[in-house]
MARLO-418900 format. One line per field, with one value per atom (N, C-alpha, C): residue in three letters; residue number from 1; x, y, z. Coordinates in nm, 4 decimals, always signed. Layout:
// residues N
r = (ALA;...)
k = (NUM;...)
X = (X;...)
Y = (Y;...)
Z = (Z;...)
***
This chain:
// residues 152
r = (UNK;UNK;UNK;UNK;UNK;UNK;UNK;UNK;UNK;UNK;UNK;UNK;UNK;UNK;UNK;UNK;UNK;UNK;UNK;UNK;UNK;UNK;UNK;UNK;UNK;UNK;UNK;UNK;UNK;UNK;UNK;UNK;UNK;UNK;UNK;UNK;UNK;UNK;UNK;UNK;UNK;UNK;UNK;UNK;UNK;UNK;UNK;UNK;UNK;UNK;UNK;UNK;UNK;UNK;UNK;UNK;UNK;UNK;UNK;UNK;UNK;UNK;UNK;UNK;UNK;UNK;UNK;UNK;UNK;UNK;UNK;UNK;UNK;UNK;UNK;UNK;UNK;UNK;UNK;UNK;UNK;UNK;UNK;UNK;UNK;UNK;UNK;UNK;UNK;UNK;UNK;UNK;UNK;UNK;UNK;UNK;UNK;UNK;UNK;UNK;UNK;UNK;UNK;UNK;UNK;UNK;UNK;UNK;UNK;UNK;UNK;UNK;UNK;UNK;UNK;UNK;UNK;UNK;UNK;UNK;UNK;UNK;UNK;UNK;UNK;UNK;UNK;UNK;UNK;UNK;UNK;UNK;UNK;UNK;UNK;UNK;UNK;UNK;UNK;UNK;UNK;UNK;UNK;UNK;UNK;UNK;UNK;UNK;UNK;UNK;UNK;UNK;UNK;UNK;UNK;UNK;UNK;UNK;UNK;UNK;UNK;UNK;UNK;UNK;UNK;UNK;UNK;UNK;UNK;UNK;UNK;UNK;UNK;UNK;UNK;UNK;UNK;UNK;UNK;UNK;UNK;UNK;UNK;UNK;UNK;UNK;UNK;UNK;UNK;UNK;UNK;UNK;UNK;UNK;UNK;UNK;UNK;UNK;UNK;UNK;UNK;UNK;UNK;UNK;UNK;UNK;UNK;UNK;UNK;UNK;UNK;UNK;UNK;UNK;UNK;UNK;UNK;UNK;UNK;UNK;UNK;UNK;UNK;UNK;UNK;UNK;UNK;UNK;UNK;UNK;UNK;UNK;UNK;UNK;UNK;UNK;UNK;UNK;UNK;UNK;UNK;UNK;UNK;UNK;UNK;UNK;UNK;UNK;UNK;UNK;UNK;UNK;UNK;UNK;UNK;UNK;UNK;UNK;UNK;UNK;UNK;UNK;UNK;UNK;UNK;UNK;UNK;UNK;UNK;UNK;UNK;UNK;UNK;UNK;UNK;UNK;UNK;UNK;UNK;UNK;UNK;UNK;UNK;UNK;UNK;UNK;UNK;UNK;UNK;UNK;UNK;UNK;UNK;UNK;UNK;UNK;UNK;UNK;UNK;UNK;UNK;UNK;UNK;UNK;UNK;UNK;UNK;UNK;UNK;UNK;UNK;UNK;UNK;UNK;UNK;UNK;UNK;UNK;UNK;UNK;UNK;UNK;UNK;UNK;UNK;UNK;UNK;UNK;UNK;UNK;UNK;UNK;UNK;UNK;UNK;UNK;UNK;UNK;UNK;UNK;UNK;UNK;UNK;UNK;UNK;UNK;UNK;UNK;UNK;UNK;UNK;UNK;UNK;UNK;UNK;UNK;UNK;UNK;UNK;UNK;UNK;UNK;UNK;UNK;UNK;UNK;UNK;UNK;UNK;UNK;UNK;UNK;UNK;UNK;UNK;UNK;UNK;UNK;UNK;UNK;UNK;UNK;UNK;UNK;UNK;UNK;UNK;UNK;UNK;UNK;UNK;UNK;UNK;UNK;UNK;UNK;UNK;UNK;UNK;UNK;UNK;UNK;UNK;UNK;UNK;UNK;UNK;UNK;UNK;UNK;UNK;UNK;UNK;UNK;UNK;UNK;UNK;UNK;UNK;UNK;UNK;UNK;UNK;UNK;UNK;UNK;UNK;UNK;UNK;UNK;UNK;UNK;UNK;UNK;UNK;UNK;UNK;UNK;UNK;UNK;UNK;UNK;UNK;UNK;UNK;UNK;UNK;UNK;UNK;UNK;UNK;UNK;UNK;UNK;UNK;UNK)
k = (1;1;1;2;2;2;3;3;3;4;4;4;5;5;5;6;6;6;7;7;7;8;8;8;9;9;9;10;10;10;11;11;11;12;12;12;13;13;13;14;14;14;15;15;15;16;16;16;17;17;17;18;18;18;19;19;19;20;20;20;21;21;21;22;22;22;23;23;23;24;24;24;25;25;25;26;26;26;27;27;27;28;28;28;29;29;29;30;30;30;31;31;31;32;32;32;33;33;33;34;34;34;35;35;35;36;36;36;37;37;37;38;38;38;39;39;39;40;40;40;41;41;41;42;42;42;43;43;43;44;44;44;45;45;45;46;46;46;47;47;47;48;48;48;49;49;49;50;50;50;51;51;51;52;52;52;53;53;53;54;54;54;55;55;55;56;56;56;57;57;57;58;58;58;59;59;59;60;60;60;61;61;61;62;62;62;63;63;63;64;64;64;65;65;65;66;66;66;67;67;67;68;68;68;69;69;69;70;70;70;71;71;71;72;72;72;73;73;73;74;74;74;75;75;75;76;76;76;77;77;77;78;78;78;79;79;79;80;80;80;81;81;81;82;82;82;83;83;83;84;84;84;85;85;85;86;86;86;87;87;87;88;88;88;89;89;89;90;90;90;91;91;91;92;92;92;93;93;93;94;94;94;95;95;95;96;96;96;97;97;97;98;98;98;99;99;99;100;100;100;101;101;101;102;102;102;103;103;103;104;104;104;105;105;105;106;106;106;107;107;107;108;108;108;109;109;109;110;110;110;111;111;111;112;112;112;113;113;113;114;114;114;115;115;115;116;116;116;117;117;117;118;118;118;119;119;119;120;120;120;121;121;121;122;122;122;123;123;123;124;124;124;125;125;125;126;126;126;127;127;127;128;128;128;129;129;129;130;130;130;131;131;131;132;132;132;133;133;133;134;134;134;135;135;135;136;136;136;137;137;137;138;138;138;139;139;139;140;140;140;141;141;141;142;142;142;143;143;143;144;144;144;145;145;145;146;146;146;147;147;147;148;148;148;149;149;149;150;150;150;151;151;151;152;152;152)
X = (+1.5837;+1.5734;+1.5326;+1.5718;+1.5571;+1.5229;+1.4299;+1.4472;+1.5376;+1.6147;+1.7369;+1.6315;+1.5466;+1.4854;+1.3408;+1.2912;+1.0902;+1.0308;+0.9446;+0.8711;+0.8466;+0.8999;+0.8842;+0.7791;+0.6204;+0.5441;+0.4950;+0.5781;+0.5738;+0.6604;+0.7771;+0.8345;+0.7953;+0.7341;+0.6919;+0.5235;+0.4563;+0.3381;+0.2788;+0.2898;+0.2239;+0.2559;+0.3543;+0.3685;+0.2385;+0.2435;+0.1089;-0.0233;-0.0403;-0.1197;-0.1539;-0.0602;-0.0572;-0.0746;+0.0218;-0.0544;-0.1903;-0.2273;-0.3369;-0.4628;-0.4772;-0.4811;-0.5067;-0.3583;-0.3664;-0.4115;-0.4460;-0.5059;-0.6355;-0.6516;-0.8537;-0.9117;-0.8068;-0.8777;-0.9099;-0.8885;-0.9250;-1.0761;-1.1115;-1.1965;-1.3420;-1.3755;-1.4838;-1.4667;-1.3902;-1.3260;-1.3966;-1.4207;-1.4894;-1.4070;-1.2653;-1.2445;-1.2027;-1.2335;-1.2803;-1.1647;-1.2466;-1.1100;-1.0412;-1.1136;-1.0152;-0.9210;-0.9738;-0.8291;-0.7013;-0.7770;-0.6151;-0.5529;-0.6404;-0.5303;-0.4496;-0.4466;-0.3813;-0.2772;-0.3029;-0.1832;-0.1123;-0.1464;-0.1163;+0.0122;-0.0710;+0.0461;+0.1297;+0.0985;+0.2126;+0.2873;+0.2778;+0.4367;+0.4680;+0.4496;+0.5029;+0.6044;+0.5541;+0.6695;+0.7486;+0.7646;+0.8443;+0.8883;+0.9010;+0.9940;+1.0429;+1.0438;+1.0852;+1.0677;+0.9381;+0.9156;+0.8418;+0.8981;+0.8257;+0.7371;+0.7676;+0.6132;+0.5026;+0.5093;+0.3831;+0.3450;+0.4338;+0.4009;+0.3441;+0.3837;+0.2936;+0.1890;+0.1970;+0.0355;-0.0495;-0.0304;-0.1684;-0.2132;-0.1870;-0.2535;-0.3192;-0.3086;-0.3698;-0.4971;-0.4860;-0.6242;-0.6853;-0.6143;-0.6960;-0.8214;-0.7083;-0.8449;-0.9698;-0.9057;-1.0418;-1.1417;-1.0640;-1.2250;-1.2414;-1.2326;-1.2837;-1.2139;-1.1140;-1.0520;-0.9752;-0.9372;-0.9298;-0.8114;-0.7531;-0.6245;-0.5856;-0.6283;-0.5804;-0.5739;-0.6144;-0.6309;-0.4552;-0.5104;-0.3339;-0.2251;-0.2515;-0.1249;-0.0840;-0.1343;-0.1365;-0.0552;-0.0879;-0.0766;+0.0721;+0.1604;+0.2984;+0.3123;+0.2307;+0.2119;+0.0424;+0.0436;-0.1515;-0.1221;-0.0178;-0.0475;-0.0860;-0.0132;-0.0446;-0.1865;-0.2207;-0.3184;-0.4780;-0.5850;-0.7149;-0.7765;-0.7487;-0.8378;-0.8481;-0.7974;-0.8391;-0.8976;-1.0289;-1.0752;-0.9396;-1.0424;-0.9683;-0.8810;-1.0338;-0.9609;-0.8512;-0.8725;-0.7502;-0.6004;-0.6180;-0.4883;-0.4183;-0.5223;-0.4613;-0.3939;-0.4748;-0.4368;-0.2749;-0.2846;-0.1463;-0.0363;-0.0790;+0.0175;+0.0544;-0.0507;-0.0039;+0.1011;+0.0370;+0.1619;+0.2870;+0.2938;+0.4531;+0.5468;+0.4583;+0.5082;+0.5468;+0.3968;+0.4923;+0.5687;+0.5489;+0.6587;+0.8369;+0.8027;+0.9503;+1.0036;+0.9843;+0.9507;+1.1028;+1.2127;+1.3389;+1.3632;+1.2930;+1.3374;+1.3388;+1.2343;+1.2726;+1.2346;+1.2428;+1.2342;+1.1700;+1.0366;+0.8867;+0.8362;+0.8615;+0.8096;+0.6665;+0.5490;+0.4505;+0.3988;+0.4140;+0.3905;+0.2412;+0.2126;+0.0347;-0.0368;-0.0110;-0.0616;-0.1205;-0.0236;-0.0599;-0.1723;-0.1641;-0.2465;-0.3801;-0.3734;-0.4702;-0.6055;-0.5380;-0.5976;-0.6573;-0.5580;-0.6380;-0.7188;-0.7039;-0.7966;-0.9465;-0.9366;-1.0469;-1.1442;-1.0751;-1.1732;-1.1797;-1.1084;-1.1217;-1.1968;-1.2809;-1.2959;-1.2092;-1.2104;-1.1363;-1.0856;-1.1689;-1.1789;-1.1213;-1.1440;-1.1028;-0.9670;-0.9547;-0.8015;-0.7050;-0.7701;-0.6824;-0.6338;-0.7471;-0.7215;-0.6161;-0.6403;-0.5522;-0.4240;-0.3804;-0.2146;-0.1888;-0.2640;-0.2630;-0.2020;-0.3081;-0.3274;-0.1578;-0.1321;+0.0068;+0.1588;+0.1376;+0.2379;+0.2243;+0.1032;+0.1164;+0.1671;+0.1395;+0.2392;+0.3617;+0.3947;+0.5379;+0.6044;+0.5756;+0.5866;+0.6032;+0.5054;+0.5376;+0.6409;+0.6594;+0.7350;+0.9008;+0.8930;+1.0397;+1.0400;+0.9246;+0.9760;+1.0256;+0.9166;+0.9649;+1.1035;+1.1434;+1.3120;+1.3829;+1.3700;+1.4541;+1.4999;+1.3981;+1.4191;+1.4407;+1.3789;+1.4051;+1.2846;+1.1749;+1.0670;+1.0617;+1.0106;+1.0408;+0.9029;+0.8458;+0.7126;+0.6792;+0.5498;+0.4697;+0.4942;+0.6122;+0.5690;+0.4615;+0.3828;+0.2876;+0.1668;+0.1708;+0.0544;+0.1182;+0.1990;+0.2938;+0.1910)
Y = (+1.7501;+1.6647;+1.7493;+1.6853;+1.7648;+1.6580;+1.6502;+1.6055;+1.6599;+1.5732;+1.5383;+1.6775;+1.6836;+1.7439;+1.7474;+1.8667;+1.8825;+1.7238;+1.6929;+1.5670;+1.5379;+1.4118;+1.3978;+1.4464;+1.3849;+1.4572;+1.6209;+1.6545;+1.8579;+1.8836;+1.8273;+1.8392;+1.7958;+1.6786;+1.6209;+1.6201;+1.7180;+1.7577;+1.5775;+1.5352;+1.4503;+1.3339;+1.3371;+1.1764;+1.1838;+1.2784;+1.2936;+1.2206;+1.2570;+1.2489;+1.0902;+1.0728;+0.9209;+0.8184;+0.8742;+0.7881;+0.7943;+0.9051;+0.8946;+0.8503;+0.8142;+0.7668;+0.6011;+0.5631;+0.4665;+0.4063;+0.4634;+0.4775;+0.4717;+0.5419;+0.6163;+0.4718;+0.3922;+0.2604;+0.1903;+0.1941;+0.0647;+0.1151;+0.2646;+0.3014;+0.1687;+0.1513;+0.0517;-0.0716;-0.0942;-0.2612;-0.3855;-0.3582;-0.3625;-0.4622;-0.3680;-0.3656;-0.2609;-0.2970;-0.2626;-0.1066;-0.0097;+0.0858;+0.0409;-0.0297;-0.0071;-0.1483;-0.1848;-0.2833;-0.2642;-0.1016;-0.0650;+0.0044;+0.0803;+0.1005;+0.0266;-0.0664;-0.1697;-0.1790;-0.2166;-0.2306;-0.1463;-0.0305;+0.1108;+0.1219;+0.0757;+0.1055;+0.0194;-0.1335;-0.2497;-0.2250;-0.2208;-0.1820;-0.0729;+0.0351;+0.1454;+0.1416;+0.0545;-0.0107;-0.1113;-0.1928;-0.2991;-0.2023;-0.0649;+0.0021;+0.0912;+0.1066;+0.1833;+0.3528;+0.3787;+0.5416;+0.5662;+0.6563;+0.7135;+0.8513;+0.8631;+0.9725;+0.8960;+0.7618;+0.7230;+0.6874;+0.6325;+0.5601;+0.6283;+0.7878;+0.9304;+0.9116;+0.9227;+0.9677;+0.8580;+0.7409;+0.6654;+0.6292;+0.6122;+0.6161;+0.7078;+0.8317;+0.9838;+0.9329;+0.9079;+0.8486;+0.7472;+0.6590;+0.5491;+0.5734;+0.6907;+0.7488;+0.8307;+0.8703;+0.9995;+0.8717;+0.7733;+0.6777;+0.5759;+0.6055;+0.5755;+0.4006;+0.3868;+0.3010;+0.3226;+0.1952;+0.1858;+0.1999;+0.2745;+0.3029;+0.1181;+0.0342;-0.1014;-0.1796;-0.1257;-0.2234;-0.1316;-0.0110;+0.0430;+0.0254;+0.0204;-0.0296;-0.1645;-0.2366;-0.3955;-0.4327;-0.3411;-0.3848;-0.4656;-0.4140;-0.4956;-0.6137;-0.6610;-0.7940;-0.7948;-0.8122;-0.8777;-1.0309;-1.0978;-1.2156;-1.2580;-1.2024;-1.2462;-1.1588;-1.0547;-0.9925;-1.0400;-1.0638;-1.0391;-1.0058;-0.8726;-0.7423;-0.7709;-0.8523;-0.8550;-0.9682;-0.9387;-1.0475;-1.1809;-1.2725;-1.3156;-1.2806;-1.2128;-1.1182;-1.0341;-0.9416;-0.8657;-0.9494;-1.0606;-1.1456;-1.1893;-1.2433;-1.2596;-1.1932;-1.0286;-0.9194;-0.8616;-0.9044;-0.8642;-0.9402;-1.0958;-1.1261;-1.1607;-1.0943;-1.0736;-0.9352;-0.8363;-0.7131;-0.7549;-0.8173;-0.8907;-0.9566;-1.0163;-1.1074;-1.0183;-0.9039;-0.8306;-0.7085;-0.6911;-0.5861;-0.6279;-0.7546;-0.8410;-0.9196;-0.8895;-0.9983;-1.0517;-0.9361;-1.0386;-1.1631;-1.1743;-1.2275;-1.3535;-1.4212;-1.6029;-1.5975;-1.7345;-1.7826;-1.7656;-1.7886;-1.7824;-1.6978;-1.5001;-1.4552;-1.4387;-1.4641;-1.4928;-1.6151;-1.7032;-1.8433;-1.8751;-2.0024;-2.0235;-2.0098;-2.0412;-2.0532;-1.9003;-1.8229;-1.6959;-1.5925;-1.6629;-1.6415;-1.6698;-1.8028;-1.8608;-1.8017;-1.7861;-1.7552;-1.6100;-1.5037;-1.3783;-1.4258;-1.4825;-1.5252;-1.6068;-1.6798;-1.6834;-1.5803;-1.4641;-1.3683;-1.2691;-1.1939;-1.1155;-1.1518;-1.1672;-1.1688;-1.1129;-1.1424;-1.1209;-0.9402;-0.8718;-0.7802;-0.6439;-0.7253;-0.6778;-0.7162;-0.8477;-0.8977;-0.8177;-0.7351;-0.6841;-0.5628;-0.4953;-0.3868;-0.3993;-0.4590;-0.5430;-0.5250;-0.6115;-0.5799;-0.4195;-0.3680;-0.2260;-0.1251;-0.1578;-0.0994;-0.1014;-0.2213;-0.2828;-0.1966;-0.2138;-0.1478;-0.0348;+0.0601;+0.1792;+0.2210;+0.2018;+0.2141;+0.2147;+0.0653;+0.0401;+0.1738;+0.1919;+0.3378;+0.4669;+0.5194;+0.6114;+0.5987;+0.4747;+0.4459;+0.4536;+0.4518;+0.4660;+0.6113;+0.6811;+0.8253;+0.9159;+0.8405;+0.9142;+0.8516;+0.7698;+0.7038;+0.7571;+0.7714;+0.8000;+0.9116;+1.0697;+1.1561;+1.1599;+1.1170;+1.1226;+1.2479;+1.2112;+1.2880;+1.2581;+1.4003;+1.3806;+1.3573;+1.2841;+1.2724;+1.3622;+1.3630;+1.4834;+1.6449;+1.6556;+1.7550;+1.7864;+1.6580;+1.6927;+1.7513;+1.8066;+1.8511;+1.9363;+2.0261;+2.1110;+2.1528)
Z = (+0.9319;+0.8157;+0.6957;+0.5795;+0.4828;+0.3705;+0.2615;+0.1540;+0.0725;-0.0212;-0.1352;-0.2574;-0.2642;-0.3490;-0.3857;-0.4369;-0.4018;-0.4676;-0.4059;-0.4554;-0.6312;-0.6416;-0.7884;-0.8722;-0.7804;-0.8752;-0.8752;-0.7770;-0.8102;-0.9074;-0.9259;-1.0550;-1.1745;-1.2015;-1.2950;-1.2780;-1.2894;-1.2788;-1.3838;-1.4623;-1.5911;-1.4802;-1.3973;-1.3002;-1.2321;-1.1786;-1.0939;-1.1403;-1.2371;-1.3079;-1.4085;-1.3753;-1.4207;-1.3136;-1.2107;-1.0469;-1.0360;-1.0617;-1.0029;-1.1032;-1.1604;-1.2980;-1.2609;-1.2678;-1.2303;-1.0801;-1.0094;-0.8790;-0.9117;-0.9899;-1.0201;-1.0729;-1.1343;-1.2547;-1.0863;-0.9885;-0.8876;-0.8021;-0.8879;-0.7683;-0.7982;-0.8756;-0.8800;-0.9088;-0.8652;-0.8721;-0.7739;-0.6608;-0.5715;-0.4744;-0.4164;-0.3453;-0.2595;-0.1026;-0.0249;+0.0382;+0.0674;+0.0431;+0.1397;+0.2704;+0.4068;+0.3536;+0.2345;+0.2145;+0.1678;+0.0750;-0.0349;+0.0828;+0.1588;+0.3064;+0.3714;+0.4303;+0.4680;+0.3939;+0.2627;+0.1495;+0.1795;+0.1276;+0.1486;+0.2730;+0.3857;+0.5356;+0.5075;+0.4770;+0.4761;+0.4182;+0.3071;+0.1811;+0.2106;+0.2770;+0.3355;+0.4461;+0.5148;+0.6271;+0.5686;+0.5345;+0.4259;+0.3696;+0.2697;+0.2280;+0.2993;+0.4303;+0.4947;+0.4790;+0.4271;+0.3777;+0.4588;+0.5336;+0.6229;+0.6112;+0.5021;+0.4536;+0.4625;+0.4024;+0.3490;+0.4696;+0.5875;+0.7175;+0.8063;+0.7925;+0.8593;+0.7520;+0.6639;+0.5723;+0.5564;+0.5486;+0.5303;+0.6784;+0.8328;+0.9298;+0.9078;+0.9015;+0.8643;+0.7898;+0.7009;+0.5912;+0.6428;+0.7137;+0.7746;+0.8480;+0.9639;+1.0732;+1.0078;+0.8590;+0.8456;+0.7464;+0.7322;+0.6731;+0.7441;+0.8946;+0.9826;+1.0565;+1.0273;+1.0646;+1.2207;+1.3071;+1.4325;+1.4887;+1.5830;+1.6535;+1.6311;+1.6710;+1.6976;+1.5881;+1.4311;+1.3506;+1.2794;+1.2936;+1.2242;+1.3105;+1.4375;+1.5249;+1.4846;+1.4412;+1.4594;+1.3009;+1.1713;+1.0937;+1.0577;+1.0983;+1.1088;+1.1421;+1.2451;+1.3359;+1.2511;+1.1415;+1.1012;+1.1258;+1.0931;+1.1387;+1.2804;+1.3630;+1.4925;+1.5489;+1.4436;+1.5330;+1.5023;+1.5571;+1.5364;+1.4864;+1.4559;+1.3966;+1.2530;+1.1820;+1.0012;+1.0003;+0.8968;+0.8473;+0.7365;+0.7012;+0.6132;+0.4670;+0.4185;+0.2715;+0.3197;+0.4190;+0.4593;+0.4545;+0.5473;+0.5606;+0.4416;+0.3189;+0.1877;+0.1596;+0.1241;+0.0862;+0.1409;+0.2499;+0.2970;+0.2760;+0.2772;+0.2542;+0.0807;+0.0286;-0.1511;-0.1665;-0.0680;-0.0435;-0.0335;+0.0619;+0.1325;-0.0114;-0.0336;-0.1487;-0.2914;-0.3283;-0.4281;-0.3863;-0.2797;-0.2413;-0.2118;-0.1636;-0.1395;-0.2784;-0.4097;-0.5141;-0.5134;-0.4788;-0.5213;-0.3372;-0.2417;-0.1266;-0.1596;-0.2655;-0.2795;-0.4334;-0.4379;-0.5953;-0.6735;-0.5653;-0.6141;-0.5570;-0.6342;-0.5610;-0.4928;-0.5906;-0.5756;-0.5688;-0.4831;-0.4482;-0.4740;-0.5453;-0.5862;-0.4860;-0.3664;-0.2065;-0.2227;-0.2020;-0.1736;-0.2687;-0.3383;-0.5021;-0.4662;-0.4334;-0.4946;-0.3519;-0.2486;-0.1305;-0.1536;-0.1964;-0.2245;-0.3630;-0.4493;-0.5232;-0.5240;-0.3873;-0.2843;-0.2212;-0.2229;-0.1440;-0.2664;-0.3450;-0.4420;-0.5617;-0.6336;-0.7865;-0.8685;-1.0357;-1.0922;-1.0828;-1.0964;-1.0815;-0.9658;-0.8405;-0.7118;-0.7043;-0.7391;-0.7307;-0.8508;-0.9933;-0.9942;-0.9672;-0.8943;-0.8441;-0.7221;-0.6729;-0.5708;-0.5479;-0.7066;-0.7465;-0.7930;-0.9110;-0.8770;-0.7826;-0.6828;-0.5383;-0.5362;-0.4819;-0.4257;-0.5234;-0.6151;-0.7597;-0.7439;-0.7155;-0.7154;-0.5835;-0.5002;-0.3455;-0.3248;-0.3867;-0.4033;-0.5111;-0.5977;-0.7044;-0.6343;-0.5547;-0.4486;-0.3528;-0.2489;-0.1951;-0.2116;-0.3724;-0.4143;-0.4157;-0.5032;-0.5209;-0.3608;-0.2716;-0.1784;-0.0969;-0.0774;-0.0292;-0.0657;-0.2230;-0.3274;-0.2947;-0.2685;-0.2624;-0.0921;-0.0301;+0.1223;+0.1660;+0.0886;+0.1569;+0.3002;+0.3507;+0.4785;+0.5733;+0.6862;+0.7467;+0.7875;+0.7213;+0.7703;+0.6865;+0.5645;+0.4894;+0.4378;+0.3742;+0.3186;+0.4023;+0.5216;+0.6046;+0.7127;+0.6926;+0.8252;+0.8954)
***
């Protein structure tokens, strides 16, 4: 396997820098990191990038998250292991990661429920979180980064 070409933000050093940027605005938001993880894995699988799908288990385990809670995350509905905020949270991922799948891509239900567990604040780090993933997710498809370059 090969990537189409070196990662966007090695070429565009200022992208970098703006992800992360925009990444940096959620660090005191006060939500929970093992939540932007989750995000993180879900819309990674929903876009089918498998860099990100090798690299955020990777991060999961080193901040201390569980073989069974990252196995599961595909199936969170049917699984145990997430609290409630988590379940919102995911299924606010689903929803803005899928935005063209129905009418309403963000349905009030789904809103209003992560808006239940988040404050204003957390919830918008939240969407953040979610936008900036989805953002990576393209650069890497796009280019066809490949799993596991980033750590040979």
């Amino acid at each position: 396997m090969q990537s189409r070409m070196t990662n966007i933000v090695a070429v565009l050093p200022d992208a970098m820098a703006a992800m992360q940027a925009l990444q940096g605005a959620t660090q005191k938001s006060g939500l929970p990191e093992k939540t932007a993880h989750l995000v993180h894995l879900r819309a990674s699988q929903i876009n089918g990038c498998g860099f990100c799908v090798d690299l955020h288990p990777r991060m999961m385990k080193k901040a201390g998250e569980t073989d069974r809670r990252i196995f599961s995350v595909a199936a969170w509905r049917e699984a145990p292991f997430y609290t409630d905020a988590e379940r919102a949270a995911l299924a606010l991922t689903e929803a803005l990661t899928r935005i063209a799948d129905r009418e309403e891509p963000v349905p009030d239900a789904i809103w209003n429920e992560a808006a239940r567990h988040f404050d204003e604040k957390a919830l918008a780090a939240l969407v953040v979180e979610i936008a900036a993933i989805n953002v990576w997710n393209r650069f890497n498809v796009a280019t066809r980064q490949v799993a596991g370059e980033w750590n040979p």
